[in-house]
N, C-alpha and C positions, 0 to 999 in steps of 0.2 A: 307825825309821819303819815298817818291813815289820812288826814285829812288832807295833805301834799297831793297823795296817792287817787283820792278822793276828786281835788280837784281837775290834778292830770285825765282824770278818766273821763270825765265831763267836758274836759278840751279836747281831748281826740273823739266826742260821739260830736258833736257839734261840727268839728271838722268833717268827718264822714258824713253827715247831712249836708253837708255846704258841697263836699265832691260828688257825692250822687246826684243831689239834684245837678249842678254843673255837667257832670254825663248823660243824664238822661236829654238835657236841651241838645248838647252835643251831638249826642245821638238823632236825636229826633232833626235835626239840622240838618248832618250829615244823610239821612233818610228822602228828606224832602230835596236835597240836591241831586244826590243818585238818581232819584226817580224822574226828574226832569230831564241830566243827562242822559239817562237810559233810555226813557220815551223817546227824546229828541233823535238818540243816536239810533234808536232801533224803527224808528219809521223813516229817518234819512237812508240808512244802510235798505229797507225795503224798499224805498223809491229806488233808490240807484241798482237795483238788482231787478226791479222790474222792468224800470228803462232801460236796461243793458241787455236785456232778454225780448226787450218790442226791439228794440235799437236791431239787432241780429236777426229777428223776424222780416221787419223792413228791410232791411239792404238783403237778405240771401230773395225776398219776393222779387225785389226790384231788378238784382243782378238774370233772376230765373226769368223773368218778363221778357227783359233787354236778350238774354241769349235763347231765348226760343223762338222773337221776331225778326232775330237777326236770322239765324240759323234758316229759318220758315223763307226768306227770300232767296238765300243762298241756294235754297235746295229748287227752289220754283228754277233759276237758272241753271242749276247742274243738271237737271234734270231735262231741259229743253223747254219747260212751258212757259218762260218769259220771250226763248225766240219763239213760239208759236203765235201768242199773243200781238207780239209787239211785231215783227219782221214779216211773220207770213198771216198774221191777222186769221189764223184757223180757229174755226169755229167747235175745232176738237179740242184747240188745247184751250179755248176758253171756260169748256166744260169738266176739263183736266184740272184744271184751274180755280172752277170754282170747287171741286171734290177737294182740293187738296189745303182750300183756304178752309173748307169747316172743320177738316182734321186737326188743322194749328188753332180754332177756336176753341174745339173741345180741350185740347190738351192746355192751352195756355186758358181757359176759363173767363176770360172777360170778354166781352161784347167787341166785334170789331168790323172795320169796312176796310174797304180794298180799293182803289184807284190806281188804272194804270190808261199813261198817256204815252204820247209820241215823243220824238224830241222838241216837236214844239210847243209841247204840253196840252196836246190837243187829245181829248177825252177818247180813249179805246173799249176802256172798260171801267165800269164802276157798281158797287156792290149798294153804291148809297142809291135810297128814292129820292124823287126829284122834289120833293119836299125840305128834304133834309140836305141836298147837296147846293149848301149856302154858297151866291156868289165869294162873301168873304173867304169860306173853305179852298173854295178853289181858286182865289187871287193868294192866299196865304200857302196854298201846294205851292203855284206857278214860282213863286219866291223862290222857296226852299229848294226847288228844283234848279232856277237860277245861278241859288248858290253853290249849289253839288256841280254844276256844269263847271260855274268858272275859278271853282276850285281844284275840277279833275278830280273828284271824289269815287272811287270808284268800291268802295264799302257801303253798307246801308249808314244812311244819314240820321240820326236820333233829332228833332226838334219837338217842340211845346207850341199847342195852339190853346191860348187862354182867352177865348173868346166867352167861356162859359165860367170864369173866375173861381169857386173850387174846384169846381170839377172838370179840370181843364184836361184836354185829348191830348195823345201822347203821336207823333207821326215817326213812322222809317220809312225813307227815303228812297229806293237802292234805284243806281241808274243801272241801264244795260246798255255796254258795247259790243258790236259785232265788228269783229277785223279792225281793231282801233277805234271804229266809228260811235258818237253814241245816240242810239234808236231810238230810248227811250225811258220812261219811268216807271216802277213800280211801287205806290205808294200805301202802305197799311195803318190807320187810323185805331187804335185802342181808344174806346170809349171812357171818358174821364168819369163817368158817375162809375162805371159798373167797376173802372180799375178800383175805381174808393171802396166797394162793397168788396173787393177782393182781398185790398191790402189790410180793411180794417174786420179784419178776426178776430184780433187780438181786442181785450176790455179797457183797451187805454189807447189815448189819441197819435196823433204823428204827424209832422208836415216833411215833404220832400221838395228841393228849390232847384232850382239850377245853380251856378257860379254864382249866380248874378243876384241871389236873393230870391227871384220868381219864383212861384210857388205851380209846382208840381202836382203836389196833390197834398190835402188838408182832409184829416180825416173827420171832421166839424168844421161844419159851414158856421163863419161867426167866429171861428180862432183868430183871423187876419182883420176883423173889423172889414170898415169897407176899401182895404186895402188888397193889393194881389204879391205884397212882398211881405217875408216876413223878416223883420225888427227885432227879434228876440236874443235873448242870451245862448251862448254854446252847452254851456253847463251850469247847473244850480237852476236858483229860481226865476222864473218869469212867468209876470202879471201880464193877463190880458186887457183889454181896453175896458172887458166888462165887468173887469176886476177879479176875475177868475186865475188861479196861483197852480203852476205847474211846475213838476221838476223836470229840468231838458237833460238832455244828451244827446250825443250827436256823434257824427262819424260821415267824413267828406269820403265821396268814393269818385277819386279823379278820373279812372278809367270809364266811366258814365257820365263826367261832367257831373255831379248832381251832390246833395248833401242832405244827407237822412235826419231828421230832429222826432226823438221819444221824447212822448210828455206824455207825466202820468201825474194826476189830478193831486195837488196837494193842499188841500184844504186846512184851514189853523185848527189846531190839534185840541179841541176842549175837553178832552181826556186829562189831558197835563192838569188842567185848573182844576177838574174834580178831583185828582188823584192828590192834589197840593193839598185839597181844603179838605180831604179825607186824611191826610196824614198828620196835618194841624191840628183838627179834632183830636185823632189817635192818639198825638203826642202828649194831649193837654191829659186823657184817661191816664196816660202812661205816668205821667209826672207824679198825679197825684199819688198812683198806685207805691209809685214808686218812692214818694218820700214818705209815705205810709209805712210800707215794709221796713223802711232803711232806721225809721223812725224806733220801730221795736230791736232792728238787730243792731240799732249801734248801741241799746241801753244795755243788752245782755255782751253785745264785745267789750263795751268798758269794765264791765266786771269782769269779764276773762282776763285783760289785760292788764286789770290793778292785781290781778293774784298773780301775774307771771309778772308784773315789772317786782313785785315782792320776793316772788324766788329768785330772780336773776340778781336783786341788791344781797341777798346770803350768799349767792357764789360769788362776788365780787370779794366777799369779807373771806372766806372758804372754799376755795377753787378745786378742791375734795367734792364738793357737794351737786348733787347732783335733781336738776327742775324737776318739782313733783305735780302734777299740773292733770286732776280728772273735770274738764268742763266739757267732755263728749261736743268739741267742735273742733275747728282747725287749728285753734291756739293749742289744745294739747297736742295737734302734730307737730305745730313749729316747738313746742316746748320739749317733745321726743329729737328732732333735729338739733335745738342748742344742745342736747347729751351728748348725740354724736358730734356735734363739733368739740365738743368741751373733751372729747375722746382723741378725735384727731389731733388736736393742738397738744394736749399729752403726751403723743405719740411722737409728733415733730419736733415737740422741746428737747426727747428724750434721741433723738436722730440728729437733732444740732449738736445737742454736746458731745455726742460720740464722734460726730466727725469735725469737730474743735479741736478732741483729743487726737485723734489719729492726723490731722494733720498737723496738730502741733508734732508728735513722733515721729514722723516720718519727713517732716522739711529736709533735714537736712542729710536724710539716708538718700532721699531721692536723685541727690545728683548721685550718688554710689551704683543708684539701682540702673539709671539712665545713662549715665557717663563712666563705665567704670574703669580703671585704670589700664585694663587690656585694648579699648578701644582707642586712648588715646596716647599709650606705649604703640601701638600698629601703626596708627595715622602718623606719629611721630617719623616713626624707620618711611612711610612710605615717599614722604617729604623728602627725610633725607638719600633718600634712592632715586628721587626724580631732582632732585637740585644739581647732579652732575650731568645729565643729558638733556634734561625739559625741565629749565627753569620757569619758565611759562607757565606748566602746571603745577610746579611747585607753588608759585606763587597764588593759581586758584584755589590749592588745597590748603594754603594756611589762611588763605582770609574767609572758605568756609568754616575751617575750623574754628577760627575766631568768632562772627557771627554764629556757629553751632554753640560753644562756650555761653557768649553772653546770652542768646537766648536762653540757655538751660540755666546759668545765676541770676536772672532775672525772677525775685519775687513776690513781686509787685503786681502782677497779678497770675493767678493762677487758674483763669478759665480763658479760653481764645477764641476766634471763629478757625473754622476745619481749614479754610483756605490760606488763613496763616499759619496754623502746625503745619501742612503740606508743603509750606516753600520753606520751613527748617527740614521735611525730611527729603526734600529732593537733594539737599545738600547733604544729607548723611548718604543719602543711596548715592553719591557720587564719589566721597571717600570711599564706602565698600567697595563701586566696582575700578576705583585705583589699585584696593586691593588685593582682591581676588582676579582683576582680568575679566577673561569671557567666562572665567567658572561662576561668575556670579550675574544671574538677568533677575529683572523684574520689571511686572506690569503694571500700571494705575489704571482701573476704570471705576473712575466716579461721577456720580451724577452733579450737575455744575450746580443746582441745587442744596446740595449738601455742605457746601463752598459759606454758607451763613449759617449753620448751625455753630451753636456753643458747646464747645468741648473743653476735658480739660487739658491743660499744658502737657507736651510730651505725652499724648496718648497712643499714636501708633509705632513708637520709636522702640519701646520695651519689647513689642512685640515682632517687630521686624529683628531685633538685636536674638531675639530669644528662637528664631528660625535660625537664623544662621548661625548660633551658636551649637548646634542642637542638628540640625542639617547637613553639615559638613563633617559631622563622626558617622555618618552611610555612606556620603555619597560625592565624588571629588566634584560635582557639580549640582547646584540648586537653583533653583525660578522662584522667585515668590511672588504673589498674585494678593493685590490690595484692590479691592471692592466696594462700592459706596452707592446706595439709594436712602431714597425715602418711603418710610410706608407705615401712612396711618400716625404722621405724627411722629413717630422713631428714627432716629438717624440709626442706620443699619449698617456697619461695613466690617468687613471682613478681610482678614490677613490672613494666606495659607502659601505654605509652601510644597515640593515635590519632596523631601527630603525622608522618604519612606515611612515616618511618622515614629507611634513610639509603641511598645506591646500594649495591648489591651486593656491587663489587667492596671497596671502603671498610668493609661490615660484616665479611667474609672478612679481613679485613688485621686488626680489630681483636680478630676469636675468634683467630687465633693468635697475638696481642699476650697473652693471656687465656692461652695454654697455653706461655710463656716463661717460665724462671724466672731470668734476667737479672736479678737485684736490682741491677744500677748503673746502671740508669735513674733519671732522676729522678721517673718518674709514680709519683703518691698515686694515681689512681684506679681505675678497675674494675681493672685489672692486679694492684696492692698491695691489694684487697680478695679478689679469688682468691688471689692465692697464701700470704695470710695462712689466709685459709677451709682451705688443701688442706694448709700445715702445722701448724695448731691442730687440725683433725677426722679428719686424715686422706684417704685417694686418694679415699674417694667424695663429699669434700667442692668447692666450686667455685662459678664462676658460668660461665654460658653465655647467651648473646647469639641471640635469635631474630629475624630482620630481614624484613618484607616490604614492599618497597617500593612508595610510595602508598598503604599502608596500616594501618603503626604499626611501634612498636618494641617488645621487650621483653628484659627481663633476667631468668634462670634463674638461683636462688640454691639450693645443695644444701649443708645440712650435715648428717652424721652425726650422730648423738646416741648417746650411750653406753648409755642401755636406752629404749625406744621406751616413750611416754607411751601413756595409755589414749586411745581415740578421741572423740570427741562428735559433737555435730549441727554442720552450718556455719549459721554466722549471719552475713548480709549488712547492710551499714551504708554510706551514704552521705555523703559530704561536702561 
């Protein structure tokens, strides 16, 4: 036997070196994947939070540009200084004019020139030197101006002059007409290098295009290669020509014609690779460490466990006997727990027999106690009272009677779901109020919930029987009120009636009649209905007796349930 014992011990330390070490690779596995995912996911999640943050810097700069050079024209002609210019060619409002273009420089902040022409695009005024005021410039106004004519454009015109490829000039347009007519142009030129030094604030790149792809402005000369469109992706990654890795986003803003692209610099992460061959290392320290340790504590568990498989083989032989077990580790707490189980099983054997016996005792009292001769001498007369006027209802009241009967000699089994005892007492509650009339109402509100819990057979019928028994010596009229939730795992429901209740001292006499477990009594009722409840479900199971005198009775029914059902809505029904 020792040597049995002996060898058992030495297959489970071996086994626990085989699952440790198994854990620890595991572990270290799992280690070195998280942190790849993490990495990956925590500097993806930082791009797209940086890009989404230029992305919003760009378009609100872009929009503030667009509506201050717009605005900036509109007010030159509410104001009169584009007819001073343009119609009456005054020398006052040229100088009106130039005061009011360095006001819109300063506030809009980028470098800018002013062009304004006739209607046949002939030069009035211009901010630019004659160095700078390329034929191109002004064959590419003349166009633009062109097209604002024979479109009847009569808003400022936004176009692109890409002659200087990133740093391409941004123009508005605005024509002026006087009395239909139109006079002439006023043209504002934003400098493409200084918009760039504007737009790029922000520590990460950006390109802005037209519809078309064109490239607006690039915040790096050398993002487009020697191209003027940009190729790239909407979202995620895109490689440049020079092999340079960014994360994009974007955001079309239709009412500008134009389409904004963040990119923020995403270089390959060789963090991840050190962080892999650091935790590879780690793992290998770890492993060791750790089938080192495991290597001492499985030789002292086997000997804990060859002393407890030895006291558990004497309870097997002597189930009196109780694990004696001092190895100051956790085996002597599991070996403190087999007592307490070896106490509870004790306790339920001696809870199974007892309710073996009582229900062997009371099978057959039960239909006495449920069915007893008065209610079905009443049902009887009430049949034969409606068979001379409402054969009709005569005839529902015997075929409930009958389905009432065989449900109640049915012993076949003797626990049900609550939604099946409920449709045997909807049909008792429907003889009662054959019998009584309007003197007899009641309510159902139970929760649809409670509709799956397991009960036992004829549970709320004794106590509906025992209201109106009981009820009708106060009062020539009663309501009784049937209740039902969940809570906490306990199906909860409660029977009370109006029926003035009962004196005091008399209800106290009968809740501790309810906390007796006396089984040589001869009562079938609430007594043998709790104690059946508290040995079937366990100590939180029960009934309890709530009494207010002159003002009703009621009975508290608690039983456990083994895993607490889902909730629902309550729905109320009357009868």
């Amino acid at each position: 036997m020792a040597r049995q014992i002996q060898k058992q011990a030495t297959h489970f330390q071996r086994k626990l070196q085989r699952s440790a070490r198994t854990r620890v690779l595991t572990l270290v596995l799992c280690s070195v994947i998280l942190f790849i995912v993490s990495q990956y996911a925590v500097t993806l999640a930082s791009n797209e939070r940086n890009a989404g943050l230029h992305l919003e810097q760009l378009a609100d700069s872009l929009s503030a540009i667009d509506a201050q050079s717009r605005s900036f024209l509109q007010d030159l002609e509410d104001e009169g200084v584009t007819q001073g210019v343009i119609a009456e060619r005054s020398a006052a409002a040229v100088e009106r004019m130039k005061t009011e273009f360095w006001k819109y420089q300063e506030a809009c902040g980028i470098e800018s020139k002013i062009l304004i022409t006739d209607e046949d695009t002939n030069i009035l005024y211009t901010s630019f030197g004659e160095s700078l005021l390329s034929s191109y410039l002004v064959n590419y106004n003349n166009a633009i101006c062109y097209k604002v004519r024979q479109t009847a454009q009569t808003e400022a015109y936004r176009a692109v002059y890409y002659e200087r490829g990133n740093y391409s000039d941004t123009m508005y347009v605005q024509p002026f007409y006087q009395d239909g007519t139109l006079e002439g142009f006023v043209t504002v030129f934003l400098s493409g290098s200084a918009w760039n030094f504007h737009l790029s604030e922000s520590n990460f790149d950006g390109i802005i295009t037209d519809e078309r792809d064109n490239a607006m402005y690039v915040s790096k000369p050398g993002l487009l290669g020697g191209s003027n469109k940009y190729r790239g992706v909407e979202h995620g990654v895109w490689r440049t020509e020079n092999g340079s890795r960014y994360w994009v986003t974007s955001r079309p803003l239709p009412e500008l014609q134009a389409v904004v692209y963040s990119l923020v610099y995403y270089p390959p992460n060789r963090g991840i690779w050190i962080g892999f061959l650091l935790l590879i290392a780690m793992g290998a320290v770890w492993f060791a460490m750790a089938d080192w340790i495991n290597t001492s504590m499985a030789a002292h568990n086997a000997e804990s466990i060859g002393a407890l498989v030895r006291q558990i083989r004497i309870v097997q032989h002597d189930p009196a006997h109780r694990v004696e077990l001092h190895t100051e580790d956790e085996f002597e707490e599991v070996a403190q727990q087999i007592n307490k189980m070896l106490e509870i099983i004790t306790e339920l054997n001696s809870r199974n027999t007892e309710l073996i016996q009582l229900n062997a005792r009371i099978e057959m009292q039960q239909l006495m106690a449920q069915m007893n001769p008065h209610f079905l001498y009443n049902t009887l007369e009430i049949i034969r009272s409606f068979l001379s006027f409402d054969p009709d209802t005569s005839e529902q009241l015997i075929v409930s009677l009958t389905e009432i009967l065989r449900y109640s000699v049915d012993a076949s089994r003797q626990e049900v779901r609550l939604a099946e005892d409920m449709e045997y007492i909807n049909k008792y509650l429907n003889i009662q109020r054959c019998r009584f009339g309007e003197r007899f109402h009641c309510e159902i509100e139970m929760d649809p919930a409670c509709g799956s819990c397991l009960v036992p057979k004829l549970l709320i019928q004794p106590l509906i029987e025992n209201s109106i028994k009981y009820g009708f010596r106060k009062k020539m009229e009663i309501c009784i009120r049937i209740e039902g939730h969940i809570e906490r795992g306990i199906l909860c429901i409660r029977v009370s009636d109006d029926g003035l209740g009962m004196d005091e001292a008399e209800a106290q006499t009968l809740q501790k009649r309810l906390l007796t477990f006396d089984n040589s009594a001869r009562s079938i009722g609430l007594r043998n209905l709790s104690r059946r409840l508290y040995l079937k479900y366990g100590d939180r199971s029960g009934l309890q007796i709530r009494n207010t005198p002159g003002v009703g009775f009621a009975v508290d029914v608690r039983i456990e349930q083994a895993a607490q059902p889902g909730t629902g809505t309550k729905e109320g029904s009357h009868v």
